[in-house]
N, C-alpha and C positions, 0 to 999 in steps of 0.2 A: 861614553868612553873618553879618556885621555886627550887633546887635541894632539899630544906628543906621539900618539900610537898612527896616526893617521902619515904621520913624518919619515914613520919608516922603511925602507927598502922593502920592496914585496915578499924578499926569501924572508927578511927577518921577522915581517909579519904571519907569512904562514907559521914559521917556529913560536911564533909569542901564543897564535892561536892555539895549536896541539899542545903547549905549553898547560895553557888556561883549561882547554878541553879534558887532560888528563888529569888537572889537579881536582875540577867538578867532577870528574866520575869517583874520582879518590874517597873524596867528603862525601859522596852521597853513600857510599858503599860501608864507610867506619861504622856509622851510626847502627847499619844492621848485621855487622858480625860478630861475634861471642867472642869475649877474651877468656878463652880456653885453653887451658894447660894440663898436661898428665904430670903425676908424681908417682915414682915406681916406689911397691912401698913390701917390705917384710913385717912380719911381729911375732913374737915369741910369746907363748902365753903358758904363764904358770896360774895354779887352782889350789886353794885348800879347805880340805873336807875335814870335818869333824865327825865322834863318833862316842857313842857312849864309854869306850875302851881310850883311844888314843884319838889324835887329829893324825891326819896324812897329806903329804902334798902332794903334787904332779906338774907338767909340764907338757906342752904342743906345741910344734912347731906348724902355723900358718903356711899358707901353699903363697906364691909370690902372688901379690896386688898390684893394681892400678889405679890412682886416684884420681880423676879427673874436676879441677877445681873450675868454675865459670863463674866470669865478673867479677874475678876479686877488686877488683878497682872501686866497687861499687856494695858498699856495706850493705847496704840496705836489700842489692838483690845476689849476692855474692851466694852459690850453690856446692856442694860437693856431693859427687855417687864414688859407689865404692863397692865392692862385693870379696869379701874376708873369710876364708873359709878352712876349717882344719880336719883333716881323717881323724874320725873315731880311732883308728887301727894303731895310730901314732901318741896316744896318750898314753902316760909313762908316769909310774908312781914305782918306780921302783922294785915292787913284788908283782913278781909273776902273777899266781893268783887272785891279789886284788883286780890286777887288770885285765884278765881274761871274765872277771864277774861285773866288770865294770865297762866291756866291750857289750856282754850278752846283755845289761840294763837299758842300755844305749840301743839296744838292736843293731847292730854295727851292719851284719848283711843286709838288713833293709833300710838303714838309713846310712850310709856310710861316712857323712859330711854334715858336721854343726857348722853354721855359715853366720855369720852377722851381717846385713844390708843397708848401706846410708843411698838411700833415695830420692833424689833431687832435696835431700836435706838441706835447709836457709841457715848459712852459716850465723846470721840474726840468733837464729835458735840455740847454738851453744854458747850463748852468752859472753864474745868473747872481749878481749881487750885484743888492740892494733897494735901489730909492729914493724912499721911503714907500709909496706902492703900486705902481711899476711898476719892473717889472725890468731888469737893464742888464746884457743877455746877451754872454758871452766867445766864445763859437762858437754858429754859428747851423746844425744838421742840416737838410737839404732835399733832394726827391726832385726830381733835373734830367733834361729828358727834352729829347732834340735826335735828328731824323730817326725818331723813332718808338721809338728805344733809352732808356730808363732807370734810371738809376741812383742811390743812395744818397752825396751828398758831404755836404762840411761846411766850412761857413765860419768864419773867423775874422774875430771884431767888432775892428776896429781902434779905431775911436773911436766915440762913444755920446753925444749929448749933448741938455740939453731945455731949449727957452727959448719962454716964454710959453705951454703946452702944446701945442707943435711936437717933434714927437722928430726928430734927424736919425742917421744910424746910416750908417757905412761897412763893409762886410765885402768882405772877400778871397779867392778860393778858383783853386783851379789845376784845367784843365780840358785830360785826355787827349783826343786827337785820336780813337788808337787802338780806346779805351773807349767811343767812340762809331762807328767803325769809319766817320769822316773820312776820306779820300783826297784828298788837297793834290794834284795835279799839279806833276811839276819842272819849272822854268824854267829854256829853255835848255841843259836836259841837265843843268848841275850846281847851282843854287839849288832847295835843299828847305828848305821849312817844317819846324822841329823840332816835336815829339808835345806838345809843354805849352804853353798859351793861360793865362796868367796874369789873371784877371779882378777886377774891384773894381766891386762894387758902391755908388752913395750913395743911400741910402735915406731918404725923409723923409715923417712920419706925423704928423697930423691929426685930433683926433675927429672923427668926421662929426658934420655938421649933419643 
């Protein structure tokens, strides 16, 4: 220690000590707490279907999320969960009875909620580019679960953008009928639904308060 430390008045040494003692518990403590953040987040999702007859769109509105990002500081081990989810009973193509045939495909009473899942996802993994500290992801991996079936897809980040610490984020991803073991009923005998649901996600995130 200092020989100057030894010079000093006893009150001002006990202060230097408790001084020094708080700042060793400080540094020991950084190293093992998670820089963890929530982002409150909405998304609106539009779909379109094709069909031997015409194409058709739709739209859902997402239930509110919560993003929880860890270690963005730290590319390498930087994580996001997340759990996104939409009522069957809320998808909207405009005609009544396409959507009442497209509730009972869905099984809407036994399944009532298609969900998307980011799982201690490695933001490594959405390959993305830096912008100062948050990342601006090019595909987004995500476990999709519709009628109780799940499977591993992956979106593509169309656009990315952040204004006043609002992030807004569009992703795209194509969604087998089959892969979920969907059954469209044909209309009329010859109008079927083709097996690919083209989906677009708009996603917009918010630190929480």
């Amino acid at each position: 220690m200092h020989p100057s430390f030894f010079r000093l008045p006893s009150f001002a040494r006990f202060h230097a000590k408790v001084r020094l003692a708080a700042m060793g518990c400080l540094l020991a403590w950084l190293p093992l707490a998670p820089a963890e953040e929530s982002w409150s987040g909405t998304c609106t999702i539009e779909f379109l279907g094709k069909s031997t007859l015409h194409d058709f769109t739709g739209t859902v509105p997402a239930r509110e999320f919560t993003l929880k990002a860890t270690n963005l500081e730290d590319h390498e081990k930087a994580q996001i969960n997340a759990e996104i989810s939409v009522a069957v009973k809320n998808m909207d193509t405009k005609d009544e009875k396409r959507d009442e045939n497209m509730r009972d495909s869905l099984k809407e009473k036994d399944h009532p909620l298609i969900s998307v899942t980011l799982d201690d996802l490695k933001v490594a993994d959405t390959k993305p580019k830096w912008e100062g500290r948050l990342p601006i992801p090019s595909k987004l991996p995500f476990e999709l679960t519709i009628m109780g079936t799940s499977h591993e897809e992956t979106g593509k980040v169309e656009s990315w953008s952040e204004k006043n610490g609002v992030v807004t984020m569009v992703v795209t991803f194509p969604v087998s009928l089959k892969a979920y073991d969907i059954s469209v009923p044909t209309v009329l005998g010859f109008i079927k639904v083709k097996d690919t649901i083209e989906v677009k996600a708009i996603l917009t995130l918010k630190p929480a308060a």
